[in-house]
C-alpha positions in Angstrom: 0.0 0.0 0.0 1.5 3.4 -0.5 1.2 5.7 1.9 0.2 9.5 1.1 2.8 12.3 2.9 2.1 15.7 3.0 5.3 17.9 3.7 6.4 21.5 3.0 10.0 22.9 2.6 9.0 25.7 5.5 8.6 23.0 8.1 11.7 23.0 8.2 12.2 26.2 9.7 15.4 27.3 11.4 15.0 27.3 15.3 14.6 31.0 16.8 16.5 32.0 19.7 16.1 30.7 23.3 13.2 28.0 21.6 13.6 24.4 24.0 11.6 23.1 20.7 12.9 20.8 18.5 12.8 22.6 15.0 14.3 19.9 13.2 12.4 17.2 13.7 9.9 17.4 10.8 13.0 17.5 8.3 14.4 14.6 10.3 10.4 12.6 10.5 10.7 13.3 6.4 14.4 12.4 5.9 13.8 8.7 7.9 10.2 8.6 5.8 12.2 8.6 2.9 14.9 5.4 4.1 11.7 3.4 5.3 11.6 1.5 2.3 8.1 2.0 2.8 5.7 3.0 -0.7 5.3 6.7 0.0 3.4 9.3 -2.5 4.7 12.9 -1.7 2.4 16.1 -2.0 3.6 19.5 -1.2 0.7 21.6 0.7 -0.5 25.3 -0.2 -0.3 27.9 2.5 -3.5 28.2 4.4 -5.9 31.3 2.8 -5.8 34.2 5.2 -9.7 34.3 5.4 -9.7 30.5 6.6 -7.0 31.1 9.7 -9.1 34.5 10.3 -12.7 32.0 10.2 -11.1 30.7 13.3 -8.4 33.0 15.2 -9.0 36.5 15.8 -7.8 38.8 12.5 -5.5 41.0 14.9 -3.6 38.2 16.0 -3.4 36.9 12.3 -1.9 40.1 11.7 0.8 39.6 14.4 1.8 36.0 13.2 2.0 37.4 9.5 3.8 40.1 10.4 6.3 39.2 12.6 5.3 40.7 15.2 3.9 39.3 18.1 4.1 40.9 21.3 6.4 38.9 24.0 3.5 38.0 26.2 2.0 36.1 23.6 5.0 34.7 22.6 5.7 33.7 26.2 2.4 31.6 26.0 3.8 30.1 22.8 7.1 28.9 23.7 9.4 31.0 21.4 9.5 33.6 19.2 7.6 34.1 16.2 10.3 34.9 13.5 9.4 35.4 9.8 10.5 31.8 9.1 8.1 31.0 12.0 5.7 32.6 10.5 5.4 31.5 7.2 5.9 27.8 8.7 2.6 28.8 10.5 0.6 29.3 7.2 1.7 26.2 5.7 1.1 23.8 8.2 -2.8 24.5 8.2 -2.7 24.0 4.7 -0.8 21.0 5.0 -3.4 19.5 7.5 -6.4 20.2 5.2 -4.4 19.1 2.1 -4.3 15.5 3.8 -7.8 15.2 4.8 -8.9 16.4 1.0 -6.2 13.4 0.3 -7.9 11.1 2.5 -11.4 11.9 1.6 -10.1 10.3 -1.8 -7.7 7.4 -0.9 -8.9 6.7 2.4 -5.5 7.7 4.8 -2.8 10.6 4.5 -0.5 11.9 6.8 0.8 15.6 7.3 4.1 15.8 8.7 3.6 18.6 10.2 0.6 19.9 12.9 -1.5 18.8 15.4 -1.4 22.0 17.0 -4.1 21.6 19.3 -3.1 24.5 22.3 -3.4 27.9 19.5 -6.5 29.7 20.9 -8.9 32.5 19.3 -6.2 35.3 19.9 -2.6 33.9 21.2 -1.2 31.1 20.2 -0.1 28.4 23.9 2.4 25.6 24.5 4.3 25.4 21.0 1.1 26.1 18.6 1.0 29.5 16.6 -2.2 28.4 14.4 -4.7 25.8 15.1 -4.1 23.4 12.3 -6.6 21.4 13.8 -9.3 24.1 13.6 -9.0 25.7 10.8 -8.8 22.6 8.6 -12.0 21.4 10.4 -14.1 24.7 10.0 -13.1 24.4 6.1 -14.0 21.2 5.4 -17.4 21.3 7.8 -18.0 24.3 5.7 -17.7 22.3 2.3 -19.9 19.8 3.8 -18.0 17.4 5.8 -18.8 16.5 9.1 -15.2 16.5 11.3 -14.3 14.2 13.9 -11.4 15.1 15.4 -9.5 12.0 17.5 -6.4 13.6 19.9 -4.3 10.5 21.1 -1.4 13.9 22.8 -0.6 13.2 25.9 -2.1 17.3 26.7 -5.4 17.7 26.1 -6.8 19.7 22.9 -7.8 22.3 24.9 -7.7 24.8 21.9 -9.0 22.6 19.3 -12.1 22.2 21.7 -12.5 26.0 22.7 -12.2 27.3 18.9 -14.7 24.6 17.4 -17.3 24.7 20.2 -21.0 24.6 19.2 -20.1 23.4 15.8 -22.7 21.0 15.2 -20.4 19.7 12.5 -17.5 19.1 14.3 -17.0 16.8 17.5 -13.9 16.5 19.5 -11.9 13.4 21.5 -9.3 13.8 23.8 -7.5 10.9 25.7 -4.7 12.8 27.8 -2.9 12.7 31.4 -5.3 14.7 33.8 -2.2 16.7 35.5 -0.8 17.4 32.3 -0.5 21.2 30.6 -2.8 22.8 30.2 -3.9 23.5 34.0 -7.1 24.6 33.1 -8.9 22.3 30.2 -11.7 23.1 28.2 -14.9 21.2 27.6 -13.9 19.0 24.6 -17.5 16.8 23.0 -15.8 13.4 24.7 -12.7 14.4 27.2 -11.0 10.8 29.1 -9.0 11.9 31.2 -5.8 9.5 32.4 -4.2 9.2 35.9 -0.7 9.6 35.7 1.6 6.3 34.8 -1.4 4.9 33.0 0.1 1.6 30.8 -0.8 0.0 27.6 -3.5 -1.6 28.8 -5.3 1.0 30.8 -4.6 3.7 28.1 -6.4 0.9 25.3 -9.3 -0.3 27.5 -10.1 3.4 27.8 -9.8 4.4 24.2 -11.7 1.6 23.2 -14.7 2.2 25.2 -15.3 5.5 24.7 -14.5 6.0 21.1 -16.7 4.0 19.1 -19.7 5.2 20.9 -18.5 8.7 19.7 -18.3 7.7 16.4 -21.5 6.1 16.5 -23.4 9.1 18.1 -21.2 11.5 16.0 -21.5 10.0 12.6 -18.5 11.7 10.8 -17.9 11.6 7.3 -13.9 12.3 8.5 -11.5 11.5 11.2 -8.7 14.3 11.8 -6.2 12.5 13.7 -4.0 13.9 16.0 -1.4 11.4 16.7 1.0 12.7 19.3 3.4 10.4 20.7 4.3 11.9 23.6 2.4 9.7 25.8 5.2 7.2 25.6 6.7 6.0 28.7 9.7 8.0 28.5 8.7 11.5 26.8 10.3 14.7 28.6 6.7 16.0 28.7 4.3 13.2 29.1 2.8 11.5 32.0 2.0 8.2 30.9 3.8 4.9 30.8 2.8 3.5 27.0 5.3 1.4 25.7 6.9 2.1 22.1 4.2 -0.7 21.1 1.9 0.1 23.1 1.6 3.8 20.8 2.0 1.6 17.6 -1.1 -0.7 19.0 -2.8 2.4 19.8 -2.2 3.7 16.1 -3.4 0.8 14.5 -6.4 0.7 16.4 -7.5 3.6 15.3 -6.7 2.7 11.3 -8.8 0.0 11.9 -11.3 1.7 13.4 -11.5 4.3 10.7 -11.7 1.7 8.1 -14.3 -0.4 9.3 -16.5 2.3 9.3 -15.5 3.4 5.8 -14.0 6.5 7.1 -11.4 9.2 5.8 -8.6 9.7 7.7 -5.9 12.5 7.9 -3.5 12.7 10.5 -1.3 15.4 11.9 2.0 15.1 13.7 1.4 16.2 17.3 3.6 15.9 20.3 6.6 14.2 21.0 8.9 15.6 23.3 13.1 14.2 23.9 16.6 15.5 24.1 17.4 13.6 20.7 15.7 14.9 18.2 16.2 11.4 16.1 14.9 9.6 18.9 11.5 11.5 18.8 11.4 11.7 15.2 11.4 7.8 14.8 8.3 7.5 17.3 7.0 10.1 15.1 7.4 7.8 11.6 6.8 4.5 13.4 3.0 6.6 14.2 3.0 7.5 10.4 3.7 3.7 9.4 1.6 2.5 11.9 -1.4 4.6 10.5 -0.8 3.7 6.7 -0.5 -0.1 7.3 3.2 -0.3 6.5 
């Protein structure tokens, strides 16, 4: 089977100043991609149309990112600063997420390497996430028709994802996260299970397992937007569970399976994954990938 990949040049974007975030690990998650040996079909997203980020965040912040200029509070909550090569990363990766669920809608599974960032809120961006990728590709495609399920296996909950799509009859949203994890204060996502800290392979499945389907079934999506951090790995520098390396390739095939037996769509976007070496994290990152595409 060959596996869709969406990736942009800009992911790669060169780390700003004083940034504990790992800016090289999408060119190192599409560098490994590449020696898989696995069947891989490469597309190459547009940026993001201004008037679907603004749909979602507020236009004044929009400006900000565009321009460069975000003021340090903001940039505080983010987790670095927002440099021109941050910024146009930021308008890619939206378009990057959507381009993969338009891929998926056709060929049933398509992965962005890029995304998944589920803490960007109406008017700051929070915890490594400029733009809602999440968001903004779900309000487009629910407003071509689609109705949007979006699954978030981070080990943090979507707390932005949740907040920005609220009382969106066409979109619902899952999280399955660490209950003490960032961020503090959660939002109100349509199915939130929350984890106690050290949860193992087999706590973390029987919960996802009974509580998901009935989503879906309840739900009725036409598509599954998939964040598939894998920071709930046993020995993350930001997570709080205990899921073994197979335990988050068990998990990801799950929810393939899932998606397929109910004939539906599904995109997914990189999320978190969190290390000291980069290459380390990267290869949880395509063994997820791999996983997902039945590789």
């Amino acid at each position: 089977m060959t596996i869709a990949v969406v990736h942009h040049p800009l992911y790669v974007a060169p780390a700003p100043a004083r940034s504990p975030y790992q800016w090289n690990k999408n060119g190192l998650v599409r560098d490994l991609l590449r020696d898989s040996g696995a069947a891989l079909d490469w597309h190459e997203p547009e940026a993001m149309a201004r008037d679907w980020i603004e749909a979602v965040h507020d236009a004044d912040y929009v400006a900000e990112v565009i321009e460069a200029r975000v003021p340090r509070e903001k940039e505080r909550r983010i987790g670095f600063p927002v440099t021109r090569a941050v910024a146009d990363r930021a308008l890619v990766v939206p378009g990057g997420t959507y381009a993969a669920a338009k891929i998926a809608l056709e060929r049933g599974f398509a992965a962005n390497t890029a995304g998944g960032s589920h803490h960007a809120l109406h008017a700051t961006g929070a915890g490594f996430c400029v733009f809602n990728d999440l968001a903004i590709a779900a309000n487009r495609l629910a407003e071509e028709g689609e109705r949007v399920l979006i699954v978030d296996c981070d080990v943090h909950q979507g707390d932005g994802t949740a907040a920005l799509t609220a009382g969106r009859t066409e979109i619902a949203t899952y999280s399955i996260h660490a209950e003490k994890n960032f961020p503090v204060r959660k939002a109100r996502s349509t199915r939130d299970v929350a984890l106690p800290d050290g949860a193992d392979d087999a706590a973390y499945m029987d919960a996802l397992t009974t509580s998901l389907p009935a989503l879906v079934a309840e739900f009725a999506p036409t598509l599954i937007l998939y964040q598939a951090g894998v920071d709930p790995w046993e020995g993350d520098r930001l997570g709080r569970l205990a899921l073994s390396r197979e335990g988050l390739l068990v998990r990801d095939r799950w929810i393939a399976t899932l998606a397929r037996t109910h004939g539906l769509p599904l995109a997914s976007a990189l999320g978190g994954g969190y290390g000291v070496d980069a290459m380390e994290v990267s290869q949880r990152h395509v063994a997820s990938i791999l996983a997902l595409g039945g590789a």
